[in-house]
N, C-alpha and C positions, 0 to 999 in steps of 0.2 A: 500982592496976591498972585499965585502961580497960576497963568494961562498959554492956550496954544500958541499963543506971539511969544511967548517968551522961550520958546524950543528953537527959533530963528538965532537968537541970541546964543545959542550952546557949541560950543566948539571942540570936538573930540580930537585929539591931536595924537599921534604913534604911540607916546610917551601913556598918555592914556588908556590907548588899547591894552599894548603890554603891561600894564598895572591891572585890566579889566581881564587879563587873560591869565597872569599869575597870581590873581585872588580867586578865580575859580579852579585853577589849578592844586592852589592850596588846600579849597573848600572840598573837593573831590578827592582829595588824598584820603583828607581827616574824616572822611567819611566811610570811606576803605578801611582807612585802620580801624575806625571804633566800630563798624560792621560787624555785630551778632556778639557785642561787649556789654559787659556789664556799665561802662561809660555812655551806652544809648539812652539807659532810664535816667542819666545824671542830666542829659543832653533834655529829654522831656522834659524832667523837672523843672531844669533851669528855663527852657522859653515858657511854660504855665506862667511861674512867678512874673518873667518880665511880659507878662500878660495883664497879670493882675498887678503888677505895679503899674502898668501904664494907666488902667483903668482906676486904683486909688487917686493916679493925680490928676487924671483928668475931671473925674466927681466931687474931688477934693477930700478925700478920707485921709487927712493928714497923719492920723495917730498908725493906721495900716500905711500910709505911703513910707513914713517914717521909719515904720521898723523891717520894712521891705527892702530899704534902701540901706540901713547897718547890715540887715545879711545879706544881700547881694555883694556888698563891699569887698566882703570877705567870701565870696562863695568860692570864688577860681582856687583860692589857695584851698578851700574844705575838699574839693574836687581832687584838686594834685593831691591831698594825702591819704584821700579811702584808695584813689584808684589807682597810686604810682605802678603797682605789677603793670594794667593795662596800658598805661603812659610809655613804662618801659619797652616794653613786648611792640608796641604799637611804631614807636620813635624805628626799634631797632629792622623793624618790618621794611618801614618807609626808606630807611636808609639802605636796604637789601636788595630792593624791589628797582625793576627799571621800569620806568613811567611808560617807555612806548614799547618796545619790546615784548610778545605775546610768546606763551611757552607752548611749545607745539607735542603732546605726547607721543609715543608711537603707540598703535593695537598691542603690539607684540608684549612691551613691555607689563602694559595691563594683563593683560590674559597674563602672565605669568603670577605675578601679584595674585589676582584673584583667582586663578585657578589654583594657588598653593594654600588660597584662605578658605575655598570650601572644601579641597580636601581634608583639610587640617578640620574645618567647622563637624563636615559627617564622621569622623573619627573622635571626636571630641579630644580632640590634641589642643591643646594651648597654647598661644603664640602673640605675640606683639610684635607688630612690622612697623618701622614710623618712616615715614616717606619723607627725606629735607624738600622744604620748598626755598624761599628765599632765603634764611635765617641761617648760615652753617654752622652745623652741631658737631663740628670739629671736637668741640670740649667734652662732647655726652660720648662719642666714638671713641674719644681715647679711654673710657673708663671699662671697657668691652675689649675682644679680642680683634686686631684690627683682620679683614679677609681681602677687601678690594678683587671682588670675583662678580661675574656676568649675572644679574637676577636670573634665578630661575625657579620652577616650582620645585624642583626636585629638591635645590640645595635647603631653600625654603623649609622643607617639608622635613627633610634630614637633619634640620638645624634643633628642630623643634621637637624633636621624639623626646619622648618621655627620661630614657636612657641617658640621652647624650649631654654633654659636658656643658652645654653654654643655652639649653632651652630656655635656661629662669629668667635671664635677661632679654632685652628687645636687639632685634635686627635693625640696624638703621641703614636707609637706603641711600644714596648721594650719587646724580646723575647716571642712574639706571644701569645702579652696580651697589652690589651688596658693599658698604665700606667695614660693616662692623658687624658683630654679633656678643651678644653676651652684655651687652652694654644695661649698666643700673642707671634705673630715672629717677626723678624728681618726682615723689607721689603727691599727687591733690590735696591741696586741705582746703578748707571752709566751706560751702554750700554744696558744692560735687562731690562734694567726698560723702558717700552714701554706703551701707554696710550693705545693700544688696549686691556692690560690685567688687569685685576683687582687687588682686594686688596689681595684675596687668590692666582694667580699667580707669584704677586711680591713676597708675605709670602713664597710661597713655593721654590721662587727661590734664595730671601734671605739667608732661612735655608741651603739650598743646595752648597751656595758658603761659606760657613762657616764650614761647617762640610761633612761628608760623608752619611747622609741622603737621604733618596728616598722621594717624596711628589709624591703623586696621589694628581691631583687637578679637581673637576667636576665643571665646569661651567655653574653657571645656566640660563646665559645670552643664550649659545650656544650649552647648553645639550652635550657637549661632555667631554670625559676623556683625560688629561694631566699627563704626569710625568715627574716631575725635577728631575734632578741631577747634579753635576756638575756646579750647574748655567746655566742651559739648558734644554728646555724644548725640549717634543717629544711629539708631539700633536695630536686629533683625533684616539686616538688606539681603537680599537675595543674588543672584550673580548679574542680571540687569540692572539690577539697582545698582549695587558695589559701584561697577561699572562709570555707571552714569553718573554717581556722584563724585569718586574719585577724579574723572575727566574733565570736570566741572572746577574740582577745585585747584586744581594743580596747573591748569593751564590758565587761572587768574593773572 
């Protein structure tokens, strides 16, 4: 029987710490990546069951502990195959991402961004801007016209006229320089993909459940500013807003 004498007895030795520091290191990762995923509700489901498993064996509900314990057997692998997108998307995040290293924005840069999205929003101009975070969208840039030019609202806002050559596609940004424009995405399917949103909301929400990218998307249907991430849109921001949540997510 476990008592407070028996903590005299416990010996925590280097070897240990460092085991006790790179299981939480782990545990805090995977928790970053499955962060605002559809891998959360799998995450709740699975501890309910080994809730109510423990409590079948404990009361002794054999015929319930029983068949608790064939699917859990098998759960990890039912997991890996509804949720491989976020598996992938998530791996490739972690692999991108520097653990200690914090991404510092400038002002400047934002205000340009946003000041190009509500001009673009009160004109009812339409526009997809996707912002790379960890993830580089090397591959999505090359399918677009490469530019490697200084963000700015103007270019922004030039890009996207109605007129010009390369509006239908999204802008992609890469270390606060326009790398691309023109560029075709990946559009959303299954649960997001909703008929009230168009073809640059699905694009932007496409991109988003694929990689770690931010999309600002202006609507010209409804003059207002959108931002995906995640595969998840956050709709109607204002320029405080914009703002504060872009700032928010890009300097994760």
């Amino acid at each position: 029987m476990f008592s407070m004498d028996t903590l005299g007895y416990i010996s925590i030795t280097w070897r240990d710490a460092i085991d006790i520091a790179l299981v939480t290191l782990l545990i805090y990762q995977v928790m970053i990546v499955i962060r605002g995923t559809r891998a959360v509700s799998a995450i709740y489901g699975l501890l309910l069951l080994i809730a109510v498993f423990a409590f079948s064996e404990y009361f002794g509900f054999y015929t319930l502990h029983w068949i608790l314990q064939q699917f859990l057997s098998s759960f990890f692998l039912v997991v890996i195959i509804l949720f491989q997108d976020d598996i992938r998307r998530g791996l490739s995040n972690m692999g991108a991402r520097s653990f200690f290293k914090k991404t510092e924005i400038e002002d400047s840069f934002l205000d340009e961004i946003i000041g190009a999205a509500m001009n673009m929003a009160k004109r009812r101009i339409g526009a997809l801007i996707v912002l790379e975070h960890h993830v580089p969208l090397g591959d999505l840039a090359q399918r677009g016209v490469l530019i490697d030019s200084e963000v700015s609202k103007e270019l922004l806002v030039t890009i996207f006229q109605v007129k010009a050559p390369l509006h239908d596609g999204a802008v992609i940004v890469r270390n606060g320089r326009v790398a691309a424009a023109g560029c075709i995405l990946p559009l959303a399917v299954g649960e997001q993909d909703r008929p009230e949103y168009g073809t640059r909301h699905r694009a932007g929400l496409g991109v988003t459940e694929e990689t770690d990218a931010i999309a600002v998307v202006v609507s010209e249907e409804r003059g207002d500013v959108t931002v995906a991430v995640n595969g998840r849109l956050t709709s109607n921001l204002d320029k405080t807003r914009l703002k504060r949540v872009l700032r928010n997510l890009l300097e994760r």
